[in-house]
C-alpha positions in Angstrom: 0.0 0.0 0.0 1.6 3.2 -0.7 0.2 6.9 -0.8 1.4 10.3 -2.7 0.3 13.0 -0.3 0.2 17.2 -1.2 0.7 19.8 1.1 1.7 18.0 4.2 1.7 20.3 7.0 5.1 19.7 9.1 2.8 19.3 12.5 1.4 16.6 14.4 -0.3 15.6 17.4 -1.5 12.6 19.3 -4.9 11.4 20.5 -4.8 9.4 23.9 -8.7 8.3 23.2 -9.2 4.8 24.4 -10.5 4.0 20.9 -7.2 5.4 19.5 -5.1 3.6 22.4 -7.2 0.3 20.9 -6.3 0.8 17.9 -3.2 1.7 17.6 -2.0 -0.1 21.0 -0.5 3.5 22.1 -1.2 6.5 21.5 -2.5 7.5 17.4 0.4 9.9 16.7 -1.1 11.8 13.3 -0.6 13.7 10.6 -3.5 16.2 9.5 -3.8 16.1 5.5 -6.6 17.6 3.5 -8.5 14.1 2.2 -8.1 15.5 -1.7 -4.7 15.9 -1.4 -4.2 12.1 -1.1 -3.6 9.6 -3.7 -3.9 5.9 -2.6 -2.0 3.2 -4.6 -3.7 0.0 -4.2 -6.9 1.1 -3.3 -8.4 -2.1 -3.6 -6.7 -3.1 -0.2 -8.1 -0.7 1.7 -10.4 -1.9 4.6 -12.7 1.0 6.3 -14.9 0.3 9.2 -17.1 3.0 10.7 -15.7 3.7 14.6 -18.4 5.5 15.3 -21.8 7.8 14.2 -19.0 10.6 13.0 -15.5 8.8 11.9 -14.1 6.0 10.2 -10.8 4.1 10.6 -9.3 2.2 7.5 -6.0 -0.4 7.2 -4.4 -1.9 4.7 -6.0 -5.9 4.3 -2.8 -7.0 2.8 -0.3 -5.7 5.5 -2.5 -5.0 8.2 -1.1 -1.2 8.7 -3.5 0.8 10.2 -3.6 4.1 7.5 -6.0 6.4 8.3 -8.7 8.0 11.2 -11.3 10.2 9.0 -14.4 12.2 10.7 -17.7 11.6 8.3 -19.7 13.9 10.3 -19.8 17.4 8.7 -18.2 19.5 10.6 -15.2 21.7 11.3 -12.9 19.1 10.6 -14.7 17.1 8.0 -12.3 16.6 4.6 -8.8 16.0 6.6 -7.8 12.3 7.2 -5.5 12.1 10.3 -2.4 9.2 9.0 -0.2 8.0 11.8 3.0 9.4 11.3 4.0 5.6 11.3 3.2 5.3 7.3 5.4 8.1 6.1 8.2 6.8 5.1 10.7 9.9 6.8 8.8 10.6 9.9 11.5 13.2 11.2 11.3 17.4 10.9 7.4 17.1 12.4 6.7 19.3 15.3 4.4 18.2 17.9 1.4 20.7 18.0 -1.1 19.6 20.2 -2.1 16.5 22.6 -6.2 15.6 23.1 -7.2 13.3 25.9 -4.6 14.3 28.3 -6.0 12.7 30.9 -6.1 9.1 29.0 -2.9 9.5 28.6 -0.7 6.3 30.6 1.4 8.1 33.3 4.2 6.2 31.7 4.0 8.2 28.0 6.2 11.6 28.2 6.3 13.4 24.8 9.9 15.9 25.1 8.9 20.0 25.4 6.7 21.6 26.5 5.3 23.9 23.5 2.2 22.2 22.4 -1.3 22.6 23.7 -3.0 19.7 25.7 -6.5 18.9 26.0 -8.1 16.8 28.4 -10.9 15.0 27.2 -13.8 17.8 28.5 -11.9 20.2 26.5 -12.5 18.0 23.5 -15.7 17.6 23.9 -16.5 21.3 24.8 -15.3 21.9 21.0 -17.1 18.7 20.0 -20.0 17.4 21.6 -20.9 15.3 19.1 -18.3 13.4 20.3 -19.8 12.2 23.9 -20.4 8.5 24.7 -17.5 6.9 21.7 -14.5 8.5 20.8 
């Protein structure tokens, strides 16, 4: 499975969610990228499942990678797909913007500097209600 990918943004952040712990078996450490600014090769491998009334997750049914966390739900973040930094294939130069579910986080995960924004999970869902009940 392989991907070409426009204006990639040099940031990233990580989601402690238990449904992005679950998934991932950490923490979902992504890259934001406007959905029409990716090209998937192999298409044809791509599993989605719907995670919940307002997002999707996809992986690769060949290799089993997880590739993507999408929202469905029109809203302010509807047409990015989050990619875990894990699928680039040069991961380093990205600057850690932002944490969300802080207080999911395991007390054993420590991300170096201090100069991003964390969100606990009310802060999340003061921006997104939607959101209550599954992440």
């Amino acid at each position: 499975m392989r991907f070409d990918a426009r204006n990639v943004p040099a940031t990233f952040s990580i989601c402690h969610c238990p449904s992005c712990q679950r998934w991932t078996g950490s923490a979902l450490l992504e890259v934001s990228i406007q959905t029409d600014d990716l090209t998937w090769h192999g298409a044809e491998h791509i599993k989605v499942r719907r995670s919940s009334d307002w997002a999707e997750r996809a992986w690769c049914a060949d290799c089993g990678t997880n590739l993507y966390f999408r929202h469905t739900r029109q809203d302010k973040w509807f047409g990015s797909t989050e990619l875990p930094i894990g699928v680039f294939d040069d991961a380093t130069g990205f600057t850690l913007t932002h944490e969300i579910y802080v207080d999911h986080k395991p007390d054993s995960f420590a991300y170096a500097g201090d100069d991003h924004k964390r969100l606990t999970r009310a802060d999340v869902l003061a921006l997104a209600p939607f959101m209550e009940g599954k992440e």
